[in-house]
SEDREN-553217 format. One record per residue: x, y, z of N, C-alpha, C in turn. Coordinates in steps of 0.1 Angstrom, whole numbers, padded with zeros to 4 digits, always signed. Layout:
// SEDREN-553217
XYZXYZXYZ...
// end
This chain:
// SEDREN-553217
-0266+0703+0129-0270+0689+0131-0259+0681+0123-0254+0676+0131-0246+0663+0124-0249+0657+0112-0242+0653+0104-0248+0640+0094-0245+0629+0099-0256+0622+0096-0259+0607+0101-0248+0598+0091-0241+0591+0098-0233+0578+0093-0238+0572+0082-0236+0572+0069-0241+0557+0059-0230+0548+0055-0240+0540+0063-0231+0526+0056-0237+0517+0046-0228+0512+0037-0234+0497+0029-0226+0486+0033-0235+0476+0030-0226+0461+0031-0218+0456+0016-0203+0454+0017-0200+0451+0009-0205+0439+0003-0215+0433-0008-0221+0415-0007-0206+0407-0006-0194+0409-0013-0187+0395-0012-0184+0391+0003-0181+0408+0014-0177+0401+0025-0187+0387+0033-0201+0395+0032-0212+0381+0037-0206+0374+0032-0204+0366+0019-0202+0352+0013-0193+0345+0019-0182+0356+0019-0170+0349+0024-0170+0347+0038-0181+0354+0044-0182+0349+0061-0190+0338+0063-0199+0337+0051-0207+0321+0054-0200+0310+0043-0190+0311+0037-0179+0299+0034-0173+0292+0042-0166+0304+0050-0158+0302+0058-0164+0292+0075-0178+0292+0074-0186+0287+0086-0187+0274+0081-0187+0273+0068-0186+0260+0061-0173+0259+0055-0164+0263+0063-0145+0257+0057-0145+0244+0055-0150+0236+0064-0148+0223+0067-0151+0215+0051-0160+0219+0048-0169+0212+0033-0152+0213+0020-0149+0227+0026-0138+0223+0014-0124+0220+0014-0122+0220+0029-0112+0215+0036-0114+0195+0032-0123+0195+0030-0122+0178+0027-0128+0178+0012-0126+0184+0003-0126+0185-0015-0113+0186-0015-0107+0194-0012-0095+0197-0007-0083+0181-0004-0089+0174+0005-0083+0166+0005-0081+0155+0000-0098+0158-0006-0102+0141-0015-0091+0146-0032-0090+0159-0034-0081+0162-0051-0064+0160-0041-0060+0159-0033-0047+0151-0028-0046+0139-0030-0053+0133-0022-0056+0116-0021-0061+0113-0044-0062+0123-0050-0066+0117-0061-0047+0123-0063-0047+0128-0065-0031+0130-0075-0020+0120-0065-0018+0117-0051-0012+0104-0049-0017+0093-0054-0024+0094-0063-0031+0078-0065-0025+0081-0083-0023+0092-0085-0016+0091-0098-0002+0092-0100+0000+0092-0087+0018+0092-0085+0022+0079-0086+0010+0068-0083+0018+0052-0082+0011+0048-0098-0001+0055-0104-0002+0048-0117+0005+0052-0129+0017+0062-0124+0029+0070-0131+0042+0064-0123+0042+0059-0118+0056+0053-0109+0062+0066-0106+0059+0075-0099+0063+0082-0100+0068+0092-0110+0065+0093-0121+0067+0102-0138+0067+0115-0132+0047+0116-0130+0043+0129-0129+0054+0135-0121+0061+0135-0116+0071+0140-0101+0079+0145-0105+0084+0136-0117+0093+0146-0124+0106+0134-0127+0108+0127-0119+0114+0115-0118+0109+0099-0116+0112+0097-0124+0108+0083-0124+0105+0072-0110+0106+0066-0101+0112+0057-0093+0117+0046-0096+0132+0042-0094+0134+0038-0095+0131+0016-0099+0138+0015-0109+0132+0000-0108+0132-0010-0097+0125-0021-0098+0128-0037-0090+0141-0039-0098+0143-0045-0085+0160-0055-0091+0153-0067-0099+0158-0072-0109+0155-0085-0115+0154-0093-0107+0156-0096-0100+0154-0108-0092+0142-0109-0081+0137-0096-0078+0126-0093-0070+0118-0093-0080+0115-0085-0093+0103-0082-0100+0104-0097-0109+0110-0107-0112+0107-0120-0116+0097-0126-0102+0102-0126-0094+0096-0131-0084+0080-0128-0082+0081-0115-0081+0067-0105-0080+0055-0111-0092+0063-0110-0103+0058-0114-0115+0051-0128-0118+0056-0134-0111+0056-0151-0108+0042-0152-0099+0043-0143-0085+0030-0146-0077+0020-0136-0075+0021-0130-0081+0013-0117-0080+0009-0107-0096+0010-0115-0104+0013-0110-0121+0017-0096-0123+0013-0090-0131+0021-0077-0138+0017-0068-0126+0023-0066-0120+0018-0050-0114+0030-0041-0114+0024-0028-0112+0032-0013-0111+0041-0019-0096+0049-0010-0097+0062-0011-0085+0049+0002-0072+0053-0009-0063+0044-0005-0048+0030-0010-0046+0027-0017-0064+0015-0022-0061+0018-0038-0063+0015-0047-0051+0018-0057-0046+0003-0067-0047-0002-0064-0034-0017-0066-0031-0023-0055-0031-0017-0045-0037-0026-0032-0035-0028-0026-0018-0026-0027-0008-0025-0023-0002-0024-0012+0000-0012-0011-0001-0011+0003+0001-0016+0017-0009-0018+0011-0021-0020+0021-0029-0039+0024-0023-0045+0012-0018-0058+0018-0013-0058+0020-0002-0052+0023+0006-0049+0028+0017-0054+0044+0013-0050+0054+0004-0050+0064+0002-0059+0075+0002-0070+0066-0009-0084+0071-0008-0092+0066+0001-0084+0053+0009-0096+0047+0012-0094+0054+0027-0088+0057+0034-0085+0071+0045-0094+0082+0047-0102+0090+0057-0106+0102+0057-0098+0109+0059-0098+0124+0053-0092+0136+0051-0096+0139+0065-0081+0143+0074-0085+0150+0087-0084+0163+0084-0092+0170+0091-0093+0185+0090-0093+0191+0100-0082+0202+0100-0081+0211+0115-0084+0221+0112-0082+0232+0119-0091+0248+0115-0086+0252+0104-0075+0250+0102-0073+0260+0088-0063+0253+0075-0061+0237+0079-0060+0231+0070-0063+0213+0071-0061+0203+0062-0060+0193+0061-0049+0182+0056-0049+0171+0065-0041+0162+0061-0044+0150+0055-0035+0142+0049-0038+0128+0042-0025+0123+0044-0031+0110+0043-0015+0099+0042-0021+0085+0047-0017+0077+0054-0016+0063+0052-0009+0057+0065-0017+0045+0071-0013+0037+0082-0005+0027+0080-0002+0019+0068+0003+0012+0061+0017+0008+0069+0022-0001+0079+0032+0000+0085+0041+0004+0081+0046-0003+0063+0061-0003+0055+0058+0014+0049+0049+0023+0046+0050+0034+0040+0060+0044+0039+0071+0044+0051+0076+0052+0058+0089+0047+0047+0092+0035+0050+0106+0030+0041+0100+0031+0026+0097+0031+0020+0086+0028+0011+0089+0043+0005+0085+0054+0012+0086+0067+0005+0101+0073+0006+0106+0067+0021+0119+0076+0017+0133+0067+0019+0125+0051+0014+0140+0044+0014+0148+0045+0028+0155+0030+0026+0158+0027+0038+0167+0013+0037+0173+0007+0047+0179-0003+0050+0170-0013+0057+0169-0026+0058+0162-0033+0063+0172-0046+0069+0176-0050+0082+0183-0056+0088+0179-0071+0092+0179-0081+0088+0170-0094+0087+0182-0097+0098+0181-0104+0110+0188-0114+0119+0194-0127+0117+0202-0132+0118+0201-0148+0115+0194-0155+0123+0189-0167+0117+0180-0170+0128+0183-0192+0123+0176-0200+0133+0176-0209+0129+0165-0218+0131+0161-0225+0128+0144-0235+0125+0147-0246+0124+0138-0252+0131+0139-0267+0131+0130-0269+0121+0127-0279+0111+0117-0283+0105+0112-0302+0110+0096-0307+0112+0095-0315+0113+0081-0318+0098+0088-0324+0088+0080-0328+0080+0071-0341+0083+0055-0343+0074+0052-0350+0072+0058-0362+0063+0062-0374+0062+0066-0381+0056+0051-0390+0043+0056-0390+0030+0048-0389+0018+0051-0404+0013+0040-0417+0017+0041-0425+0013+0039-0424-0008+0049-0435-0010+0053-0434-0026+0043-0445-0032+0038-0441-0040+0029-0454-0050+0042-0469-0048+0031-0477-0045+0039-0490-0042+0032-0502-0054+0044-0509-0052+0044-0523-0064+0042-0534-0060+0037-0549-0064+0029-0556-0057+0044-0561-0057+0048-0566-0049+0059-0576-0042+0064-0590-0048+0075-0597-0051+0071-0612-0062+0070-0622-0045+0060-0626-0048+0053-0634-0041+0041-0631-0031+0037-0614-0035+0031-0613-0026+0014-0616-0032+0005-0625-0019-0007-0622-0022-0013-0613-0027-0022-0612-0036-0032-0597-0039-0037-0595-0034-0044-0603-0019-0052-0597-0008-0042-0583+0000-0033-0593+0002-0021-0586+0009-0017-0572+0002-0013-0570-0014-0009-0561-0019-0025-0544-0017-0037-0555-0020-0048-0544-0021-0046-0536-0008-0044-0541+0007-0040-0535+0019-0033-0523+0016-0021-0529+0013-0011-0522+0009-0013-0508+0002-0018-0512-0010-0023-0501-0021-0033-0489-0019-0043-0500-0009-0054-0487-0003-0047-0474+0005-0031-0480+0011-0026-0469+0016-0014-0463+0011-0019-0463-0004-0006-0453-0010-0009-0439-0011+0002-0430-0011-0005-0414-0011-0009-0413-0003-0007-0417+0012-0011-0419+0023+0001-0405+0029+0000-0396+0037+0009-0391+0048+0010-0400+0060+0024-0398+0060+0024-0404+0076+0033-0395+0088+0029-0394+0097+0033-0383+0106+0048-0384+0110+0059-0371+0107+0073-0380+0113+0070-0384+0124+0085-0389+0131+0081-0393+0146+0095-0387+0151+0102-0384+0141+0119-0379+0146+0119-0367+0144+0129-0356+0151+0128-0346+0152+0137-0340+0134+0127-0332+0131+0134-0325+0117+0146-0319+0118+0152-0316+0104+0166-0312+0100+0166-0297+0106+0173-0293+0110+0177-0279+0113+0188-0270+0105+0178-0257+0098+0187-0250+0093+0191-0236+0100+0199-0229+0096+0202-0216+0099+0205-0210+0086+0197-0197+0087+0200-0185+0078+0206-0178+0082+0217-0175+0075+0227-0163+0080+0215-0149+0078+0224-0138+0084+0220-0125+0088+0222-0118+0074+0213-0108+0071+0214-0102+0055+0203-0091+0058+0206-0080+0046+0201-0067+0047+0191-0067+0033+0186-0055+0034+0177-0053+0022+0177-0036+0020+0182-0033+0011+0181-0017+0011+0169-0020+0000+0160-0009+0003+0154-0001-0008+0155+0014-0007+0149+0017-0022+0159+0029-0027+0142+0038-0024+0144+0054-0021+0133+0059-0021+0122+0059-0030+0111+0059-0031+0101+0062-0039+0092+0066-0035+0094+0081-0036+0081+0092-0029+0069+0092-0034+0060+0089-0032+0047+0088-0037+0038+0097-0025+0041+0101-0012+0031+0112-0007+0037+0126-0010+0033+0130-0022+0040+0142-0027+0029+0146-0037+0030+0161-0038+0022+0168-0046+0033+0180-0055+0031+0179-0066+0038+0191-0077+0029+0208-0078+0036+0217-0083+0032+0229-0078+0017+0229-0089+0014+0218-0098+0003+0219-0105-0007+0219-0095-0006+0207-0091-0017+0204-0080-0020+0218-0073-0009+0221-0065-0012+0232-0057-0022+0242-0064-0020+0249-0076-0025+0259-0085-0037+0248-0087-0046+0237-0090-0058+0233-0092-0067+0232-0077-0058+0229-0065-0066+0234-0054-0067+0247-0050-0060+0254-0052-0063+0265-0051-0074+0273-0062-0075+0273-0072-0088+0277-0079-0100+0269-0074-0097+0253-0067-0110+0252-0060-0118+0259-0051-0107+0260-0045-0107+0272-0030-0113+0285-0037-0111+0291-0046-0112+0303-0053-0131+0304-0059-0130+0288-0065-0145+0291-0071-0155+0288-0056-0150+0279-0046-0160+0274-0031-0160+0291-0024-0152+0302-0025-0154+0309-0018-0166+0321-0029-0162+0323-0042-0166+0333-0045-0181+0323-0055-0187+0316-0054-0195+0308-0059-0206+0308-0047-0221+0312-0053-0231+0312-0049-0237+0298-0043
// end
């Protein structure tokens, strides 16, 4: 008589076959600790990276400074830095991505030239009546008329000055900010490590 077959179940393999039915759960943990370390790439200017990004030119970051007060370089209106998190993590079978719709992102991370046209504009301004003085001889009935319509606009009626702007470029220099360092990598990965072997 034969001996009968015995088998046991190994327990980790189960776990790892009902993780895995649930990949998706950490496929998007996964992508939310991405979307967090690009959000520390722009409150480091890039540092963590390893490299700095480079500065504003004086002449842009006075400007910036002027209408928009202190902010970090890429953070403007914020835009694009919430763009980041503010994004779902897409998830395919066996991994996930992140990144950002943000039109300018593209020049923005890997630098680029920017090609402005010359172009030319007509302008037609409003004309800005000037505080006025009573006249020598004039009635005060006559002047109050007058006065009620100081600080008054008055609509031109001639066609405005026309300028032209010549044609001019704008380089900016790269500043990678959708980028991950091999730290990151090694803290998602022990995620992955405790979601699979974790009860």
């Amino acid at each position: 008589m034969a001996d009968a077959a015995q088998n046991i179940e190994v327990p980790i393999f189960g776990v790892i076959t009902r993780k895995i039915k649930s990949l998706r759960t950490i496929l998007v943990a996964i992508g939310k600790m991405a979307q967090g370390y690009i959000v520390e790439n722009f409150e480091t200017e890039g540092s963590r990276l390893g490299t700095p990004w480079p500065a504003l030119s004086p002449r842009y970051a006075a400007r910036k400074l002027k209408k928009y007060g202190k902010k970090q370089i890429l953070v403007r209106d914020q835009r694009l830095l919430n763009s980041i998190p503010g994004s779902t993590p897409q998830v395919g079978d066996d991994n996930v991505t992140v990144g950002t719709e943000v039109p300018y992102a593209t020049i923005h991370h890997y630098g680029g030239t920017i090609a402005h046209a010359a172009r030319t504009e007509t302008f037609l301004r409003n004309r800005h009546k000037k505080d006025i003085k009573q006249r020598k001889n004039e009635t005060a009935e006559h002047f109050a008329d007058r006065f009620a319509l100081r600080n008054k606009f008055k609509k031109g009626k001639t066609a405005g000055r026309g300028f032209t702007f010549g044609s001019y470029t704008v380089t900016i220099p790269p500043r990678p900010f959708m980028k991950l360092i091999p730290e990151d990598a090694t803290e998602m990965g022990k995620e992955v490590s405790d979601f699979l072997f974790r009860e």
